[in-house]
C-alpha positions as CSV (number, residue, x, y, z in Angstrom):
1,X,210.2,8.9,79.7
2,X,212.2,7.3,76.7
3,X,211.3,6.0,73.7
4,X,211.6,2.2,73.1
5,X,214.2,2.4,70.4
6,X,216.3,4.7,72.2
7,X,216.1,2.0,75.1
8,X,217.2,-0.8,72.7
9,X,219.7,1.6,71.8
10,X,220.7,2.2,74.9
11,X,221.1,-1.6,75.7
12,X,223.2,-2.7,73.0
13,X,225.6,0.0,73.7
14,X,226.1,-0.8,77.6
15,X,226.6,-4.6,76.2
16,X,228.8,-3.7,73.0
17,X,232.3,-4.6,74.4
18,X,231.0,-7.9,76.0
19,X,228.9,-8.8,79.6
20,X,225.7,-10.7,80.1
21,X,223.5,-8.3,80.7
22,X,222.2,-4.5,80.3
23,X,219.8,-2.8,82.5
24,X,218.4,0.9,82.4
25,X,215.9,2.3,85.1
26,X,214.3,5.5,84.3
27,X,212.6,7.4,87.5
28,X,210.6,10.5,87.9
29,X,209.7,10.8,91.8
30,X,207.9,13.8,93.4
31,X,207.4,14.2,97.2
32,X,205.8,16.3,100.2
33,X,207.6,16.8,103.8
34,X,205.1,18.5,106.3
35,X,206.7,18.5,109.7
36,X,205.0,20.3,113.2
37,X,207.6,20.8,115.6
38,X,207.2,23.2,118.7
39,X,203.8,23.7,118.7
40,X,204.0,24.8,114.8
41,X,204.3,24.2,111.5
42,X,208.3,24.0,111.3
43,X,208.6,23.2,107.6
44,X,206.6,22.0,104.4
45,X,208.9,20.7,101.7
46,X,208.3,19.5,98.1
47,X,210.8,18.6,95.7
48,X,211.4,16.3,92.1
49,X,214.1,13.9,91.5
50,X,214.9,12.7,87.9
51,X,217.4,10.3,87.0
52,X,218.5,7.2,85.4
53,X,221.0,4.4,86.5
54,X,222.4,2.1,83.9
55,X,223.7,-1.6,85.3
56,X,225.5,-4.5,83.3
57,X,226.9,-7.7,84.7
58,X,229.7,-9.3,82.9
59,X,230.5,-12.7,85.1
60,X,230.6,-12.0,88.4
61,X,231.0,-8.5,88.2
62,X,228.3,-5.8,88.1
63,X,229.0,-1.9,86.9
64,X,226.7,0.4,88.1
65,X,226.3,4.4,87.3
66,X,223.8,6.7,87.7
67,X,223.1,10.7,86.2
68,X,220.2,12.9,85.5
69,X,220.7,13.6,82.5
70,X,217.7,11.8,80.6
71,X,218.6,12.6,77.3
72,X,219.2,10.4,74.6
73,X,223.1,11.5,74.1
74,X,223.3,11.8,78.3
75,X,222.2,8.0,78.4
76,X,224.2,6.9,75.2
77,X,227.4,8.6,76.8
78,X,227.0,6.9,80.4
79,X,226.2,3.1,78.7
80,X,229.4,3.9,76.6
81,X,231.3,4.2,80.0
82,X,230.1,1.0,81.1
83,X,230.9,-0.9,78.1
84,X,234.6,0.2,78.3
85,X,234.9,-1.0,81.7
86,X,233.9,-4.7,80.5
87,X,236.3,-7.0,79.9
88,X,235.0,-9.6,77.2
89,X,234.7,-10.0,73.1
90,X,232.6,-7.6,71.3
91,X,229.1,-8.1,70.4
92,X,226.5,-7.2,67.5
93,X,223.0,-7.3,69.2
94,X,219.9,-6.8,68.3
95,X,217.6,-6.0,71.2
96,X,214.1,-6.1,71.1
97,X,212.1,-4.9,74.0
98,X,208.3,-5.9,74.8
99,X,206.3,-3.8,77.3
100,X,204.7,-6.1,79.9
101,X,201.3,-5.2,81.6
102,X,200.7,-5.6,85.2
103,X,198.6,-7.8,86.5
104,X,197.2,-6.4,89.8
105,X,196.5,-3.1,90.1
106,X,196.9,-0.3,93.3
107,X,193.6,2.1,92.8
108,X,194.0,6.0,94.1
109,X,191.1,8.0,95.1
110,X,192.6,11.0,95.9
111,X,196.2,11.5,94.1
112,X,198.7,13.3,96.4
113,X,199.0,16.5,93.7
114,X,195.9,17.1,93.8
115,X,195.6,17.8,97.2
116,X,196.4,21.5,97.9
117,X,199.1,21.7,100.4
118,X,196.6,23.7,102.9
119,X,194.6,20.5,103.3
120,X,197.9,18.2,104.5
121,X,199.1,20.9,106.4
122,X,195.5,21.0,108.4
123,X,196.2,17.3,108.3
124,X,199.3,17.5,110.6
125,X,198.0,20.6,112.6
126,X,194.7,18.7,113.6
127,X,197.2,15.8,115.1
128,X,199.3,18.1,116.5
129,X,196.0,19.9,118.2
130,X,194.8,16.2,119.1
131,X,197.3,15.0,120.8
132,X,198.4,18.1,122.8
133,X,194.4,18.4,124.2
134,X,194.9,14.9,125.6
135,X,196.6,16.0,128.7
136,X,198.8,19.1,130.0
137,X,201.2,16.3,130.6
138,X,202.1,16.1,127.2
139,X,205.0,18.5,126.5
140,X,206.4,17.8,123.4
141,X,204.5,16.4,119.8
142,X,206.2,16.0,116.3
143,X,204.1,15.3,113.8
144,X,205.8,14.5,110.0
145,X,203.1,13.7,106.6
146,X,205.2,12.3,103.9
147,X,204.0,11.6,100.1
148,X,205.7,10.5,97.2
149,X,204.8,9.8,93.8
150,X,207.3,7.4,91.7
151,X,207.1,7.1,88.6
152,X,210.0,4.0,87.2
153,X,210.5,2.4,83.5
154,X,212.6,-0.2,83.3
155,X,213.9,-2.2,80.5
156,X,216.7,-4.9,80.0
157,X,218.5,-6.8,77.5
158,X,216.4,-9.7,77.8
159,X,213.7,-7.8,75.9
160,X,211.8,-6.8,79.3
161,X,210.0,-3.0,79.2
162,X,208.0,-2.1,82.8
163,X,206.3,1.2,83.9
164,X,204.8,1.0,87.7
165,X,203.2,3.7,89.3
166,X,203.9,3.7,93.2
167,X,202.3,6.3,95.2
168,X,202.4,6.4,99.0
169,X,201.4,8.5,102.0
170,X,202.0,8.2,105.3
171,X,201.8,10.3,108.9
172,X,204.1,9.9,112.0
173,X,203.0,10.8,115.5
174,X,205.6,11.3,118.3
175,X,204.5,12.5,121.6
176,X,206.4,13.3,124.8
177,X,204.8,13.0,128.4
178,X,206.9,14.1,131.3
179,X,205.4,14.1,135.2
180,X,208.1,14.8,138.1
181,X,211.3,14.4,136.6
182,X,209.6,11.3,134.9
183,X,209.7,11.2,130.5
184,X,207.8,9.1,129.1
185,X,207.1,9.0,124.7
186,X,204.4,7.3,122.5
187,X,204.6,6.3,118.8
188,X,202.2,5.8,115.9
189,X,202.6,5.8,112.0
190,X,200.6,5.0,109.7
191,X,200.9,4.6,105.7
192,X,200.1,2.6,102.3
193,X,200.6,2.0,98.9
194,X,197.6,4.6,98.7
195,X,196.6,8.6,98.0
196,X,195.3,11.1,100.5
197,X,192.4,9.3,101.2
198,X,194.5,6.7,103.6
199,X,194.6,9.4,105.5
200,X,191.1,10.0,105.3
201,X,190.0,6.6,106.4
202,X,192.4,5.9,109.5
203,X,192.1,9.0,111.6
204,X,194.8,10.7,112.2
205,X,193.4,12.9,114.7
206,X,192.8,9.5,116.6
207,X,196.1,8.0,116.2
208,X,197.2,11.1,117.9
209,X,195.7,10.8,120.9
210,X,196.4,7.2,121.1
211,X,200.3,8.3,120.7
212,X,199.9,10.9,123.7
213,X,197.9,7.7,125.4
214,X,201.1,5.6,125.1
215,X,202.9,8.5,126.6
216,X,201.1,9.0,129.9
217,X,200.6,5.7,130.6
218,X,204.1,4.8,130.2
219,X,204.5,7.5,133.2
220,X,202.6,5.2,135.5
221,X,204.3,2.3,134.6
222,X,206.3,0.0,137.0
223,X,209.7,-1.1,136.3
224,X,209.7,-4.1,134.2
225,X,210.6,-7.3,135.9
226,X,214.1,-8.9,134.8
227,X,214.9,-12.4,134.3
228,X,213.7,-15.6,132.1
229,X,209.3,-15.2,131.0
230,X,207.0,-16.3,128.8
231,X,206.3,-13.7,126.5
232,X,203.0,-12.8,124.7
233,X,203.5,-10.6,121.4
234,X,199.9,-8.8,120.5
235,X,199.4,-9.0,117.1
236,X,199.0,-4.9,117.3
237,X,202.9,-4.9,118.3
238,X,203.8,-5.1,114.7
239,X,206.1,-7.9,113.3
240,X,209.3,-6.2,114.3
241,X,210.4,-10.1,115.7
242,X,209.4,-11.7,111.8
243,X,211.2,-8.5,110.1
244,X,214.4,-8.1,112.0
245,X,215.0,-11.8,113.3
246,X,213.4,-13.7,110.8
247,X,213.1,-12.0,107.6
248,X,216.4,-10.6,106.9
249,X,218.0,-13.7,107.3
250,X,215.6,-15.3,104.3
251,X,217.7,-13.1,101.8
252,X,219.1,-14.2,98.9
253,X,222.6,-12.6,99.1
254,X,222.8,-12.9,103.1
255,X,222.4,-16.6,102.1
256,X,224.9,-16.7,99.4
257,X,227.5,-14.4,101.6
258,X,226.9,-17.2,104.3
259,X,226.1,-14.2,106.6
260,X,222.3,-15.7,107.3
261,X,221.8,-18.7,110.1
262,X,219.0,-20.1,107.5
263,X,221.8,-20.8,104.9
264,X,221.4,-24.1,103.3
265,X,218.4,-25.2,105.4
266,X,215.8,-25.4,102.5
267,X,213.4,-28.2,103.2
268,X,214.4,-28.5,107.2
269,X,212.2,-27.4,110.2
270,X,213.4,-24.2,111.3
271,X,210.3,-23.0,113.1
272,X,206.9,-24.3,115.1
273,X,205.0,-26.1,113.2
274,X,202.6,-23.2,114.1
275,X,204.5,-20.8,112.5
276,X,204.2,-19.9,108.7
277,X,206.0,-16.7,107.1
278,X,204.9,-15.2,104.3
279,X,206.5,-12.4,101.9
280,X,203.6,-10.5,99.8
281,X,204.1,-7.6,97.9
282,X,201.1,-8.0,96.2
283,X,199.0,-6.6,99.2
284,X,196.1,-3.7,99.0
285,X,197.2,-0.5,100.2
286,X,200.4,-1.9,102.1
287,X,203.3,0.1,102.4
288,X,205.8,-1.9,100.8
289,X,203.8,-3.4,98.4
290,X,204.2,-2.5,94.2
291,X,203.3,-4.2,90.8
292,X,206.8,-4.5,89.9
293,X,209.8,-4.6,91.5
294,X,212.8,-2.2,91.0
295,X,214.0,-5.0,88.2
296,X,210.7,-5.3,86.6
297,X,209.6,-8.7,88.0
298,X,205.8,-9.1,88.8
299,X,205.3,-8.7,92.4
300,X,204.4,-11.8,94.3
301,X,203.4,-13.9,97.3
302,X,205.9,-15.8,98.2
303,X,205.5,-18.9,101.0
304,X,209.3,-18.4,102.8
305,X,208.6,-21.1,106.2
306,X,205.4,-22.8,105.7
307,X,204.2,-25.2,108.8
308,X,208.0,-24.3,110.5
309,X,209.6,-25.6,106.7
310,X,211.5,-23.1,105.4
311,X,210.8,-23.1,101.9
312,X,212.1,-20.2,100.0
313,X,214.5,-17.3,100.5
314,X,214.3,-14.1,98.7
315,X,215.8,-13.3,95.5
316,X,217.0,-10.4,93.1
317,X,217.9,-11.4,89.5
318,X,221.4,-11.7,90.1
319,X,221.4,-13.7,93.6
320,X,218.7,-16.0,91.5
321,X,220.8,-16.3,88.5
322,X,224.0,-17.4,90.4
323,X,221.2,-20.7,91.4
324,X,220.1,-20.9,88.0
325,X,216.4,-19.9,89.0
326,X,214.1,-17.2,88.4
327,X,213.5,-13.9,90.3
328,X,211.0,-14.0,93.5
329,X,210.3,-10.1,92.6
330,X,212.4,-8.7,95.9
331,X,215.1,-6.6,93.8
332,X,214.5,-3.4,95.5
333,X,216.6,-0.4,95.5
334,X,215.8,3.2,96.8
335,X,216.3,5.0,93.8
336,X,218.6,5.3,90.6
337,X,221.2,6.2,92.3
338,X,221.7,2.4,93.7
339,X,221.9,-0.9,92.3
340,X,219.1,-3.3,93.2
341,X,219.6,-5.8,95.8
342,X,217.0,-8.5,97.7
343,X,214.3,-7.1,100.3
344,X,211.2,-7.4,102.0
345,X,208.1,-6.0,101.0
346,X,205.7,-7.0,103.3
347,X,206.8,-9.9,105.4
348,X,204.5,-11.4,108.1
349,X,203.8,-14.3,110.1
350,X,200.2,-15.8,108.9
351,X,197.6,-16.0,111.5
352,X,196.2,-19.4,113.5
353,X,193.3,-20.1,115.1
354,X,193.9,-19.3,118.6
355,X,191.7,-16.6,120.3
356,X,194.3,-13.5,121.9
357,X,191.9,-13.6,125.3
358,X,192.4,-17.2,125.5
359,X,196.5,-17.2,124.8
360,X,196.4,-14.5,127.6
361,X,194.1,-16.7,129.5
362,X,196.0,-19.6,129.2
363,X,199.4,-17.6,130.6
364,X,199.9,-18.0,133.9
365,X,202.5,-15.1,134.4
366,X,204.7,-13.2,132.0
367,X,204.5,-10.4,129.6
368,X,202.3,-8.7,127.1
369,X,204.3,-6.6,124.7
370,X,201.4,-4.3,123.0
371,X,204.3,-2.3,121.1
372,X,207.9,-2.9,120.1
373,X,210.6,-0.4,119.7
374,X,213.7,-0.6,117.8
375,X,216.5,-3.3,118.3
376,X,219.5,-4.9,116.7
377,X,219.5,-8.4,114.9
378,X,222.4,-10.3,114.2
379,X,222.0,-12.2,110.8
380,X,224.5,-14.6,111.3
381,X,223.2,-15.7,114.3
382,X,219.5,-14.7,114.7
383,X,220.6,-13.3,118.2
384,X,218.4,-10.3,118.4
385,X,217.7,-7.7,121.5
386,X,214.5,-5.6,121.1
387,X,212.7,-2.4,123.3
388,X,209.2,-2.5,124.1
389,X,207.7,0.6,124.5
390,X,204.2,-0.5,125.4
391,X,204.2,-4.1,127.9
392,X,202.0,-5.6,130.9
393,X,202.2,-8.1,133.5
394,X,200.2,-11.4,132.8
395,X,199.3,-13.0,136.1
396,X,197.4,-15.6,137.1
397,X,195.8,-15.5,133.0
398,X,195.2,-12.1,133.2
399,X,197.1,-8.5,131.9
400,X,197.1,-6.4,135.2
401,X,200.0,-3.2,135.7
402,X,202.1,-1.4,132.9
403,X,205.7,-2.1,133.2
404,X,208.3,0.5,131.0
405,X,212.3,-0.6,130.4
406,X,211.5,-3.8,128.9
407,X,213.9,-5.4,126.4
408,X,213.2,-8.5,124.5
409,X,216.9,-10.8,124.5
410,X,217.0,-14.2,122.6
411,X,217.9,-15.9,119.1
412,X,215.3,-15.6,116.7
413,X,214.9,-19.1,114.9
414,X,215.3,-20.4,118.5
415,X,212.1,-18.1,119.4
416,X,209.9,-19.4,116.5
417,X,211.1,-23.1,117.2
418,X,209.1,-22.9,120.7
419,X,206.0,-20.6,119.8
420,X,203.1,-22.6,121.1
421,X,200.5,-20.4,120.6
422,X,199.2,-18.2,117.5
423,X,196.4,-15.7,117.6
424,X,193.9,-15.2,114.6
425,X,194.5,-11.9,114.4
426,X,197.1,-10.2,112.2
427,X,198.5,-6.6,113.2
428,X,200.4,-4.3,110.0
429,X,203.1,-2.0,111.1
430,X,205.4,0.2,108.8
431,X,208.8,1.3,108.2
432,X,211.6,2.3,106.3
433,X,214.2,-0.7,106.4
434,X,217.6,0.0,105.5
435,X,219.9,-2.4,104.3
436,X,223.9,-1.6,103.0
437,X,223.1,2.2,103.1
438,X,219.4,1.8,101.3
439,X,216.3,2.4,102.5
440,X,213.0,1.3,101.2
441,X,209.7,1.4,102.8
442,X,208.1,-2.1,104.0
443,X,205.5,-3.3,106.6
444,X,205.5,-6.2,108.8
445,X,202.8,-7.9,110.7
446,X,201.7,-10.9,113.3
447,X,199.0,-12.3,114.6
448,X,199.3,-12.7,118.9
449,X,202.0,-15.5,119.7
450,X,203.4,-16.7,122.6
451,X,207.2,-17.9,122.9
452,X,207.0,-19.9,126.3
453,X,210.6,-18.0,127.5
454,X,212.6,-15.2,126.3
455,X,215.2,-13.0,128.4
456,X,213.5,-10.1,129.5
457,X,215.5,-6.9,130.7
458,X,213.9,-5.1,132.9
459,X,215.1,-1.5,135.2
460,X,216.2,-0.6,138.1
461,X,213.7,1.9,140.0
C-alpha cells in the first residue's frame, strides 16, 4: 500500500522528539452483508474501508491515532502529531525495515469477489427456504452471510515489515418456533479463515434445518430441573466454558491489571490434571486464525494450562515488553481505528481419551448440555453464569427428555479443578468476542467433559 522508504520515513518521524517505539498499520478491508428477514431478502450490503493508525510508546505511555488518508504527506502529518505529544530528547534514526515471509499459509478456492452476489444471495435464500419447509411451526428465520477480505501491512521501528491476507466467510441461522403461546428459537453459524467454498462444503441448507430442529424441539421440552448436578458438556456445545471462564482470564493485560484470578499462578495447578488448554491461531480454516497478528508476530500455538499447569498467558508486545519477554502473537485489534491489545484466536480444551457414550454411560443422573447460549464471566473471579439452549436429562446412564430454561452457575477454575471425565472428541464453535469496545472474530472448542456438580437453574412451569 506504501512504499518501504516512505514507511521508514514514516517511522523516524513518529519517533523524532523521543519514545521507544513507532508503529504504522496499513489496512484495506472489503466486505459483503446479505441478510433475509421476513421471509425476504431484506438487505445486501458491500462496502471498503481504508485507513491507517500510527502508535508510539514512550515509557509507559502509548499514543494512538488513526485517518484514511494514505498518502505520504497524510501519514507524514499524523506521525508529526504524535511526536509532539512525546515527551523525551530528540533522536536521529535511521530505520531500516525488512519484509518477513509467513510461514504457514491459508489456501482459498473460491475468493469472495469473485463470487457474483446472485450466487450468496441464493446462498441465504436456500437456508431461508430450508428451514421454513421444516415445519409450519417455524414462524420466524433470519438468515445473515458475511465476507470480508483484509488486506494489513505493518511495519515498526524495530525494522519489522508484514503483509497478511485474511479472508473469511461465514453464515448465521436463527429460527423461531412458536406452538400455543409457547416460543421456542434455534441457532447455528458457521465460518473460517476460508472463501466461498466453506460454504460449499458444510451445507448450509442443512445447518438450517438443524436450527429450525433446535427450535421445535425446544417446544417439547420440560422445564429444566433446579438445584446442584453433574453436568455433561458435549463437545458439539462449543467451548463457550474454555472462552468466557477460562480464556479471558489467561490475558496478558487482565493479568498485569490484577483483574484475572490466574494472576501470578504460573507453574501451579489450576485445573484437572485432565484438562489441557490450548491457544492456536495457526489452525486450517478456523475463524480466528491468521499468519500474523495485528502487530506482525507469527501466529502460534501456544500451551496456556497443560496437564491442569498453567503455563502461559497471552501476550501483545507491550504487555510482553513490560516482562521483558517476547510476543505470543495475540495483539489483535479490530481495525486501524484501535490500538492492539491481547486476545484469543482459537482457544480450546484438547481432547482425552474417553468415549462420549461411555461418559454418558458412566452418569448416573444430571445434564447433557448439546448447546450453550450466551453468559456473563467475571474475570476477577472466574464466577461465570451461562444459558443452554439445547440440554437433556441423564438418568440412570442414559440421555432421556429435553429440558429448556437451563443456566449453568459456578466459578470457572473451580469447574476445571473437578472435571473427571474428557471425551476424544473436539467440537469448533465461532464468534465475535468483544473486549474494551473491540471485536474480533475467534472460535472455541471442547471435547465432551463432565464437571461432577455445577448449579443448575432451571424454570418454573
Amino acid at each position: 500500500m506504501i512504499e518501504k522508504n516512505s514507511l521508514e520515513e514514516i517511522l523516524q518521524i513518529a519517533l523524532q522528539k523521543g519514545g521507544d517505539f513507532a508503529e504504522v498499520y496499513l489496512e484495506q478491508k472489503k466486505t459483503t452483508g446479505i441478510a433475509c428477514e421476513a421471509d425476504k431478502i431484506e438487505r445486501v450490503v458491500t462496502g471498503n474501508d481504508v485507513g491507517a493508525g500510527i502508535r508510539v510508546i514512550s515509557g509507559e505511555n502509548t499514543l494512538y491515532a488513526f485517518t484514511n488518508d494514505l498518502s505520504k504527506k497524510g501519514l507524514i502529518d499524523l506521525a508529526e502529531v504524535l511526536s509532539r505529544a512525546v515527551q523525551g530528547t530528540k533522536q536521529d534514526l535511521v530505520i531500516n525495515l525488512s519484509k518477513f515471509k509467513p510461514t504457514i499459509d491459508f489456501p482459498i478456492i473460491k475468493r469472495p469477489e469473485d463470487v457474483n452476489i446472485d450466487s450468496k444471495v441464493e446462498v441465504v435464500a436456500n437456508a431461508n427456504s430450508s428451514a421454513r419447509s421444516v415445519d409450519e411451526r417455524i414462524k420466524q428465520v433470519t438468515v445473515s452471510y458475511g465476507d470480508v477480505v483484509q488486506n494489513v501491512t505493518i511495519a515498526n521501528s524495530e525494522g519489522l515489515l508484514v503483509e497478511d491476507e485474511r479472508i473469511r466467510t461465514r453464515l448465521v441461522i436463527n429460527a423461531v418456533a412458536s406452538d400455543n403461546g409457547q416460543i421456542q428459537t434455534g441457532y447455528e453459524a458457521i465460518g473460517g479463515h476460508a472463501g466461498f467454498e466453506y460454504l460449499e462444503k458444510n451445507h448450509p441448507e442443512e445447518l438450517a434445518k438443524q436450527a429450525a430442529g433446535r427450535a421445535l424441539l425446544m417446544l417439547k421440552a420440560k422445564p429444566a430441573p433446579a438445584g446442584k448436578m453433574p453436568v455433561v458438556m458435549a463437545g458439539e456445545a462449543g467451548g463457550t466454558m474454555v472462552h468466557e471462564a477460562c480464556g479471558h482470564g489467561l490475558e496478558a493485560d487482565l493479568v498485569q491489571k490484577q483483574l484475572s484470578v490466574y494472576g501470578g499462578k504460573k507453574g501451579q495447578k489450576v485445573a484437572s490434571e485432565l484438562i489441557t488448554v490450548v491457544d492456536d491461531g495457526t489452525l486450517g480454516q478456523k475463524y480466528g486464525s491468521f499468519r500474523f497478528d495485528d502487530e506482525g508476530t507469527p501466529s502460534q500455538k501456544n500451551i496456556l494450562i497443560e496437564n491442569g499447569i498453567l503455563k502461559e498467558y497471552m501476550y501483545d508486545y507491550l504487555t510482553a515488553k513490560k516482562e521483558g519477554r517476547n510476543s505470543t502473537g495475540n495483539g489483535r485489534r479490530e481495525s486501524y481505528q484501535e490500538r492492539p491489545i491481547p486476545r484469543m484466536t482459537n482457544t480450546f480444551i484438547a481432547p482425552s481419551k474417553d468415549k462420549t457414550e461411555d461418559i454418558i454411560k458412566d452418569t448416573k443422573s444430571g445434564l447433557l448440555v448439546k448447546k450453550m447460549g450466551g453468559g456473563q464471566v467475571n474475570t476477577t473471579t472466574g464466577d461465570f453464569v451461562f444459558e443452554v439452549t439445547e440440554g437433556y436429562l441423564i438418568e440412570n446412564g442414559k440421555v432421556t427428555v429435553p429440558v429448556r430454561g437451563a443456566t449453568l452457575t459456578g466459578n470457572g477454575p473451580a469447574a476445571l479443578t473437578i472435571v473427571d471425565a474428557v471425551g476424544s472428541d473436539l467440537g469448533f464453535a465461532i464468534g465475535t468476542c468483544g473486549k474494551d469496545g473491540q471485536g474480533v472474530p475467534v472460535s472455541d472448542a471442547q471435547p465432551t467433559i463432565r464437571i461432577p456438580e455445577l448449579i443448575v437453574g432451571g424454570i418454573l412451569d
